[in-house]
matplotlib code that plots the C-alpha trace (Angstrom):
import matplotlib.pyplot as plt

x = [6.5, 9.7, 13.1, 15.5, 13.7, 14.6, 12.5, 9.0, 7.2, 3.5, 2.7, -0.4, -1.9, -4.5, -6.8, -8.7, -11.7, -14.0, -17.4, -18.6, -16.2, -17.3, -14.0, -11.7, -9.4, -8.3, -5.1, -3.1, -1.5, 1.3, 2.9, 4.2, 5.5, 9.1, 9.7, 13.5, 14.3, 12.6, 13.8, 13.1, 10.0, 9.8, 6.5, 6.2, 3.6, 3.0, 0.2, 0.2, -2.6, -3.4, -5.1, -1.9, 0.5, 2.1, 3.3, 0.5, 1.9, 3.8, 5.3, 8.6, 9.0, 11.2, 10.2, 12.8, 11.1, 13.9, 12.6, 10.9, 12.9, 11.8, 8.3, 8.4, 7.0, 7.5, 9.1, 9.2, 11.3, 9.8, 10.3, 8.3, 8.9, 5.5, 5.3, 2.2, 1.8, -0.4, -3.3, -2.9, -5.7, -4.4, -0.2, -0.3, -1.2, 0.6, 4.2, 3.1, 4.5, 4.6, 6.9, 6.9, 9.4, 6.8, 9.1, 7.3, 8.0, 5.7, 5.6, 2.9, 2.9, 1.5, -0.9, -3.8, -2.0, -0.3, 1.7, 2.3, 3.9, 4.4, 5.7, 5.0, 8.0, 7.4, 10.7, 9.5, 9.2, 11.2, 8.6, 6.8, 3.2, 1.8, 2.4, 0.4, 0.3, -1.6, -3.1, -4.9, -6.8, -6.9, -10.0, -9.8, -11.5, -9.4, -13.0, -12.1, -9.7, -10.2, -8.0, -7.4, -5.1, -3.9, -2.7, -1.2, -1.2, 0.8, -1.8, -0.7, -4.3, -4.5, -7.3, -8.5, -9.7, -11.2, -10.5, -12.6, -11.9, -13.2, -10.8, -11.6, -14.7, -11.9, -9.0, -6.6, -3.5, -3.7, -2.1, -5.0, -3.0, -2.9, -4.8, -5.5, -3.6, -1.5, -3.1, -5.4, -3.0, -3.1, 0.3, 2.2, 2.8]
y = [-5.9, -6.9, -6.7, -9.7, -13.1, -12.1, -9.1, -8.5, -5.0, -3.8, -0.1, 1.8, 5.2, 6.5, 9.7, 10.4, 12.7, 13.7, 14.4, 15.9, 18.6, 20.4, 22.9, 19.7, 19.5, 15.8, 14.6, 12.1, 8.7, 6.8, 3.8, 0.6, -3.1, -5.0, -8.4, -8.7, -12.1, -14.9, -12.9, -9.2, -7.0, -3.3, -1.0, 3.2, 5.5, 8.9, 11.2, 15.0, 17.2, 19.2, 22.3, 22.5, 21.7, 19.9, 16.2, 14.9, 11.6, 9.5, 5.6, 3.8, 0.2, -3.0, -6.4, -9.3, -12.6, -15.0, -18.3, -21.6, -22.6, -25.6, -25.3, -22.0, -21.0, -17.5, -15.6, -12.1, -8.8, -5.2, -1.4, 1.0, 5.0, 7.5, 11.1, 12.8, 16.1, 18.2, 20.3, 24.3, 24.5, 22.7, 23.1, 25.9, 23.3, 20.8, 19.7, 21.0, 17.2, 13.9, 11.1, 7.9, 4.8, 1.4, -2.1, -5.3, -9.0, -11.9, -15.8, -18.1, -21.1, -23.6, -23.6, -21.9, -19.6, -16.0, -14.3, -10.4, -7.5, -4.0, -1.3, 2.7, 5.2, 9.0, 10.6, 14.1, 13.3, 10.5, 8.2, 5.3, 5.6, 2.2, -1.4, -4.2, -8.0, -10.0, -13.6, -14.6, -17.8, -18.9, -21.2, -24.8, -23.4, -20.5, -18.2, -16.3, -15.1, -14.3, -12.7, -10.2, -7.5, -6.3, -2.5, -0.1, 3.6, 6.6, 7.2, 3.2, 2.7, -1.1, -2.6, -5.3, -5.5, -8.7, -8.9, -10.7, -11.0, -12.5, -13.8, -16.1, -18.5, -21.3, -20.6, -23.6, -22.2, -18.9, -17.2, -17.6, -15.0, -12.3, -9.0, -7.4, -5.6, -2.1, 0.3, -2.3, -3.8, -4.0, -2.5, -1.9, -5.9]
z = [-29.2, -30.7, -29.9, -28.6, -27.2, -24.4, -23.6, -23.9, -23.8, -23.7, -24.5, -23.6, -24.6, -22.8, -21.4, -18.9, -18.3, -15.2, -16.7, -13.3, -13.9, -16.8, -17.0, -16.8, -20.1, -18.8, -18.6, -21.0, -19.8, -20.9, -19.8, -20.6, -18.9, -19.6, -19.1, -19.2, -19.2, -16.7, -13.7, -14.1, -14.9, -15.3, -15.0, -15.7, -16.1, -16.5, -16.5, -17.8, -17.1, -19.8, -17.8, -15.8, -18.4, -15.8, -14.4, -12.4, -11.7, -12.2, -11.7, -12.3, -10.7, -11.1, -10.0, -9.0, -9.4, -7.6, -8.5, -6.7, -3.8, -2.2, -0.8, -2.0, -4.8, -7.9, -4.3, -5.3, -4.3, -5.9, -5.5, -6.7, -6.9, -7.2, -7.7, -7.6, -8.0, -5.4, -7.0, -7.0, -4.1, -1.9, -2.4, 0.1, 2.9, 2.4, 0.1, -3.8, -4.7, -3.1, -3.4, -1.9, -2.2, -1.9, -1.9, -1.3, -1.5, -1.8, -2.5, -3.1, -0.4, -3.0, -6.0, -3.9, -2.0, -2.0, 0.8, 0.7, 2.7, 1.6, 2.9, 1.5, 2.8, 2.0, 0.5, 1.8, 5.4, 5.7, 7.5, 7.0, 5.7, 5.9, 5.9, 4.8, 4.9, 2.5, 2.5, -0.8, -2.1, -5.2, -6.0, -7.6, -10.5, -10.8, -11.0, -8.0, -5.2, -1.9, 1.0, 3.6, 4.1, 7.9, 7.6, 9.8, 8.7, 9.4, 12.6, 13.9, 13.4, 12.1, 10.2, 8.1, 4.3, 2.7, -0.8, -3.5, -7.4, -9.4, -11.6, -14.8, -16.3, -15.4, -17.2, -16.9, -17.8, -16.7, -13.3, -10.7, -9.1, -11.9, -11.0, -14.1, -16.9, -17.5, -15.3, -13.3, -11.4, -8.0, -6.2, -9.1, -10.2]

ax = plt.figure().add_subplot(projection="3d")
ax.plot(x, y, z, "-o")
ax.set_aspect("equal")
plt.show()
């Protein structure tokens, strides 16, 4: 923290280990979240394997929050770049990185409610992967959320997910929409 009033920043250090792979050296993550201003928000991470010695993902995005416009309510525009590296087994099948463009936009309809769609683009084979609309509820209590999501993958297969969360003890003041912190959020923001 620090810095003008106007911006805001949250650092996090991080590693990672897979205990049901004994020869795994784990890999190191870093990241961090800007809040520039009322209007913009910036999000990166980055994780190095320490085996490879190599890049194994990572995360830059920006959120536009445009402000309440009528009935409508914190709309939202955001775009998202990820890179993740293949693993050396499987590079010989497939691209040895991939890297996909996700951009979204949202707005909440009223106190209780959150609209969604996203859309993931891969940069390699310049297609769409999926799209997703999202409908969430946020309890009176603000204890709990729950939603869907309608999705159509890369195969045009669509389906539904039902969220839950579970969200607070009844925190007043607190965003009944917020979905965790650093690397638990959900999409990105």
């Amino acid at each position: 923290y620090g810095g003008p009033a106007w911006m805001l920043a949250n650092l996090w250090l991080s590693f990672e280990h897979d205990f049901d792979q004994p020869d795994d050296v784990g890999r190191l993550i870093v990241g961090g979240v800007g809040e520039f201003g009322s209007s913009l928000s910036a999000r990166a991470s980055l994780a190095w394997d320490a085996e490879e010695n190599a890049i194994d993902e990572g995360i830059a995005s920006l959120m536009y929050r445009v402000g309440d416009r009528g009935w409508l309510r914190a709309p939202y525009l955001s775009a998202m770049y990820r890179y993740l590296r293949v693993p050396p087994r499987l590079a010989g099948v497939t691209n040895p990185a991939v890297n996909q463009l996700d951009l979204g936009a949202g707005l909440r309809i009223s106190n209780r409610f959150l609209l969604r769609y996203g859309l993931v683009y891969s940069l390699d084979d310049g297609e769409r992967l999926a799209q997703s609309g999202t409908l969430i509820y946020a309890s009176r209590c603000r204890c709990f959320n729950i939603g869907f999501d309608v999705i159509e993958d890369r195969t045009r297969d669509v389906f539904v997910r039902i969220r839950y969360s579970i969200t607070g003890l009844g925190d007043r003041d607190g965003d009944p929409f917020a979905e965790g912190v650093g690397l638990l959020t959900d999409e990105g923001f």
